[in-house]
C-alpha positions in Angstrom: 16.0 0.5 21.7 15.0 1.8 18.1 11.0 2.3 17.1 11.8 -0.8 14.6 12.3 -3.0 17.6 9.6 -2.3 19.7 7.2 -2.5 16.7 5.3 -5.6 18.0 3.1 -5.7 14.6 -0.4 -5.4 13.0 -2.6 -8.7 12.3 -0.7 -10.2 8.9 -2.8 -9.4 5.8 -2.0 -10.7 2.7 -3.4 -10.2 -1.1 -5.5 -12.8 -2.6 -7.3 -12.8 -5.4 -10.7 -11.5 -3.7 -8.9 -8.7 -1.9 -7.2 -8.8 1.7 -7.4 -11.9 3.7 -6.1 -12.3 7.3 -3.9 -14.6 8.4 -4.6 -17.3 10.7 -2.4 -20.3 12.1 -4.5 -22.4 14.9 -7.4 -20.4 15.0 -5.2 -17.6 16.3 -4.5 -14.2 14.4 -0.4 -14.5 12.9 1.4 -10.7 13.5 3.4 -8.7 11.2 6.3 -8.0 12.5 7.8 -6.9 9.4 5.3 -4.3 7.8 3.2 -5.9 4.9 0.0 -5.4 6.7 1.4 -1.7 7.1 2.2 -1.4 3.1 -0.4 -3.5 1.9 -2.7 -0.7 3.8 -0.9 2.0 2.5 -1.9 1.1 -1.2 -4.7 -0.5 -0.9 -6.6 0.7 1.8 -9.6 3.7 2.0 -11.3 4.6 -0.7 -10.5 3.3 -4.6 -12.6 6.3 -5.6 -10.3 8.9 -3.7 -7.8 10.0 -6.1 -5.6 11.7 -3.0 -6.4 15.4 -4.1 -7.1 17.7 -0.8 -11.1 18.2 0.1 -12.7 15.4 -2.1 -15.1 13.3 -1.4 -14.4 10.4 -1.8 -11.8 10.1 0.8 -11.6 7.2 3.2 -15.1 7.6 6.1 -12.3 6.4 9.0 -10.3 9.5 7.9 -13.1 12.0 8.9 -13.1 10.9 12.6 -11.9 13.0 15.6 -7.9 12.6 16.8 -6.9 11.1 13.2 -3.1 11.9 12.7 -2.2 12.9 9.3 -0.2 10.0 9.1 -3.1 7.6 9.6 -5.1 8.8 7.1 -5.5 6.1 4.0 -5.5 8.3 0.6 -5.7 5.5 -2.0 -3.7 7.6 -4.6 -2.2 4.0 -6.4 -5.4 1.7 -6.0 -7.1 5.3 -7.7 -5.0 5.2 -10.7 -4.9 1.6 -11.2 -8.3 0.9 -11.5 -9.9 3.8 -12.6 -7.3 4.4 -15.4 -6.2 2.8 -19.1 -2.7 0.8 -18.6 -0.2 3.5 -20.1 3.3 4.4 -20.1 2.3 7.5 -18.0 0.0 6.3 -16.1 2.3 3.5 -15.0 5.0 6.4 -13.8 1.7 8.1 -12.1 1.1 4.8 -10.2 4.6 4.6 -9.0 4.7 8.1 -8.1 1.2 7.6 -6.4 2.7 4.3 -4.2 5.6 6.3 -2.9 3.2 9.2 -1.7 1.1 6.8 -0.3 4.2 4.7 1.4 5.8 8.1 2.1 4.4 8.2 6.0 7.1 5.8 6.4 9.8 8.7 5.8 7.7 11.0 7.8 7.3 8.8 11.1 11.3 7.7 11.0 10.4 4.3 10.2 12.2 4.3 7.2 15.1 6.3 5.6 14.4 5.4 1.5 11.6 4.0 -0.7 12.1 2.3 -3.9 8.9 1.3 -6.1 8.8 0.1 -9.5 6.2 -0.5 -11.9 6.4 -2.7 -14.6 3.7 -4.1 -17.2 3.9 -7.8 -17.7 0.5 -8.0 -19.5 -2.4 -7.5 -20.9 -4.0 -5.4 -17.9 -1.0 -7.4 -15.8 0.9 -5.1 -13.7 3.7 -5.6 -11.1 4.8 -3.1 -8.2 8.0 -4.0 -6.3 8.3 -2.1 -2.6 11.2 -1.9 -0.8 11.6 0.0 2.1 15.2 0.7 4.1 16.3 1.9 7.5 19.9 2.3 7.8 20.5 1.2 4.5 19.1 -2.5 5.3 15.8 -3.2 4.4 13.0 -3.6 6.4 10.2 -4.2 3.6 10.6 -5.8 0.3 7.2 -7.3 -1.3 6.7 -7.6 -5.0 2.6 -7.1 -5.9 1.0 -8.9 -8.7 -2.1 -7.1 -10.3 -4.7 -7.0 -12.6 -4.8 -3.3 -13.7 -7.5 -1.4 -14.9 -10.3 -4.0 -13.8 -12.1 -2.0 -11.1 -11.5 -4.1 -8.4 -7.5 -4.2 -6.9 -7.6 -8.4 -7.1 -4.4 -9.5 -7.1 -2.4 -12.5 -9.4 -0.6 -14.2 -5.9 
């Protein structure tokens, strides 16, 4: 039995315009079988002021405690450069670069064999990442995140 089917799934967050909301479906919590709670995490979670850089201080309180793994430590490397930076053509390639570190655990724990993310302005401070994540060359993730960049918040178009 492979890791991917005995994965039995973290409460299902999804992005809303406010930030994170959870997901329930009569009074009961829906799980995520498929990672998007997992991804959405990834990029959005910790600390928006911790650009990802070893020893700052801004990194994520929960990564400070005792018996942390590496692995689950939040950085916040793309929610860092998309709201703390102007919408350029670089910093777009940083933000893309910046989502794959952050999504790269996947690699690391053998969840996942490849990760494709592109960036892509639609507008005025309008931004869309597309995830996709594979295991055996099938994938296993695939979300497509709407955003408003550069605002200061991470609230999201859908």
């Amino acid at each position: 039995m492979s890791g991917l089917q005995l994965f039995e799934g973290d409460i299902l967050l999804y992005e809303s315009i406010d930030g994170g909301e959870v997901s329930l479906e009569s009074g009961l919590f829906i799980p995520d079988k498929q990672f998007s709670t997992a991804a959405y995490l990834s990029l959005f979670g910790g600390n928006k002021s911790d650009s990802g850089k070893v020893n700052n201080r801004n990194e994520y309180w929960c990564n400070f405690l005792d018996n942390i793994a590496e692995s689950e430590k939040y950085r916040s490397r793309f929610q860092h450069i998309i709201t703390g930076f102007p919408m350029t053509v670089k910093n777009i390639k940083d933000a893309e670069t910046a989502a794959y570190m952050d999504l790269q655990w996947f690699i690391n724990e053998g969840i996942a064999d490849y990760i494709f993310v592109y960036g892509q302005a639609t507008g005025k401070n309008r931004f869309n990442l597309r995830v996709q994540i594979l295991k055996d060359k099938l994938t296993i993730f695939e979300n497509e995140y709407s955003l408003l960049w550069g605002t200061g918040d991470v609230n999201t178009l859908r």
